[in-house]
N, C-alpha and C positions, 0 to 999 in steps of 0.2 A: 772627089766629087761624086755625088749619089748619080743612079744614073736615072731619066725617067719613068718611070713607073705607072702604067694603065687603069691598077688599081686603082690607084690614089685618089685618081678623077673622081670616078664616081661618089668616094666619101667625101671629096670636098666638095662638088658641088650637092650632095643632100646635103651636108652644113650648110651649106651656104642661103641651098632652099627653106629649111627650118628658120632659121637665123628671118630671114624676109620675109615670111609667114609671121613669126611672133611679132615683129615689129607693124604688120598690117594689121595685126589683130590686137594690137594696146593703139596703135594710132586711132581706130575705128570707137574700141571704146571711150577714150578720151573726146574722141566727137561727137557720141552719144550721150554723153555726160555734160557738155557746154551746150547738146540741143536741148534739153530737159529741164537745166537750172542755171541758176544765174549766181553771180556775186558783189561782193561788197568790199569794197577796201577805204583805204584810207591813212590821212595824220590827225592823231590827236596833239592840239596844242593848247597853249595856255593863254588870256587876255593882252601878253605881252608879244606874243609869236613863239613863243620858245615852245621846243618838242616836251610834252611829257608819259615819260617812261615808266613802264610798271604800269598803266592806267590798264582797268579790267573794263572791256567792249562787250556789251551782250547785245546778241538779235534773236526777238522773239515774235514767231507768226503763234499767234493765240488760235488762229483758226485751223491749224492744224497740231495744236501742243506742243510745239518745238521751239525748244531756249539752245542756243549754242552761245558759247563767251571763250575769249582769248585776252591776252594781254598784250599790250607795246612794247614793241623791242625797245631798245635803244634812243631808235631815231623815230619814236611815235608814231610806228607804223603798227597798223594791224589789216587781218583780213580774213573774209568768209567765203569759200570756195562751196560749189553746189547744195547752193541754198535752195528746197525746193520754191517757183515763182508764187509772190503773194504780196500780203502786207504785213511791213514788219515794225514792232518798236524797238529803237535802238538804244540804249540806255548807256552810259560811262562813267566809271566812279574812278577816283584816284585818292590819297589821301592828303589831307587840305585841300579837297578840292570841293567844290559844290557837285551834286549829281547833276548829271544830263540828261533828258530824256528825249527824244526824237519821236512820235510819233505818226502814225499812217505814211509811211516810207513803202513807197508801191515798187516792187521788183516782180520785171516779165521774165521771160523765157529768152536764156543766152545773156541776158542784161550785165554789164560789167559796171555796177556802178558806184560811185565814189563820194563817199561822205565826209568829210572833213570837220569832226569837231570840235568848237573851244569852250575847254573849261574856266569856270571861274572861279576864283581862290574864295574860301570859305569855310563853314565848321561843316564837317562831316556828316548833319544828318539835314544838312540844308539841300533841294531838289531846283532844279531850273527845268522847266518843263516849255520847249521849245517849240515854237507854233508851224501849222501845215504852211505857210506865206514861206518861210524861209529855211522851210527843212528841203528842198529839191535834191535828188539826188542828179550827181550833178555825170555824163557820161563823158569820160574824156579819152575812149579810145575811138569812137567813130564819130564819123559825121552824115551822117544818112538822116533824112526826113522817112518816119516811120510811122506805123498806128497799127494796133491790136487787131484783131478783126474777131469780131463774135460769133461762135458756132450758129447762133441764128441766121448770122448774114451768109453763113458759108450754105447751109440747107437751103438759102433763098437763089441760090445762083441756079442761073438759068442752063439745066444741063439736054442733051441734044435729047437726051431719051424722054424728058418728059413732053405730052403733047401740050399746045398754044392752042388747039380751039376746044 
């Protein structure tokens, strides 16, 4: 049996100190990264409910030029992690399937939200172009009543240093 050792201490606890540093400092950016953008997930499924796979997922904010697209696993899931916040169109092609289009899909800041769409079976260069009434993105990890606030309303607030008469 070794016997205790003085040394030791000190390099395991600086391991131990690094070790809890690195982890406060990827937690930190990971928190900075959910404050800034937001996401998108989802199943794609078919008129029937069945999941379909292989389907290609695009989201495009045109006012910033950015297209990102992935595909569905398996279980017709997909998903877009720090999307910078905006408006975006979603589009979804699979083959025999008709296109999808989703557009003005408005994502805030932090927003986790979840769209669910169904394709319809069809010739391949056929488009279904899906209206603002029933494109909602739909958030099913909170339940908070919430609202935007505009940098105009924040320079409107009434701060102690400006004077009233």
């Amino acid at each position: 049996m070794r016997a205790f050792s003085p040394r030791r201490v000190p390099t395991a606890l600086r391991l131990a100190f690094a070790v809890a540093c690195l982890l406060f400092v990827a937690s930190a950016a990971q928190a900075q990264a959910d404050a800034t953008s937001a996401s998108l997930s989802g199943f794609v499924r078919d008129q029937q409910g069945a999941v379909v796979a292989g389907a290609t997922v695009a989201a495009r904010n045109p006012a910033i030029n950015l297209e990102r697209s992935t595909t569905t696993n398996e279980e017709g899931f997909y998903q877009f992690v720090q999307l910078p916040p905006g408006e975006y169109e979603v589009s979804v092609e699979a083959p025999n399937f008709k296109r999808a289009v989703y557009s003005n899909l408005q994502l805030t800041v932090g927003q986790r939200g979840e769209l669910n769409p169904e394709l319809e079976v069809g010739q391949i260069g056929e488009t279904v172009t899906v209206s603002d009434a029933t494109t909602n993105i739909v958030e099913t990890n909170k339940t908070v009543v919430a609202n935007t606030i505009t940098e105009e309303r924040i320079d409107n607030l009434p701060i102690n240093e400006r004077s009233a008469t």
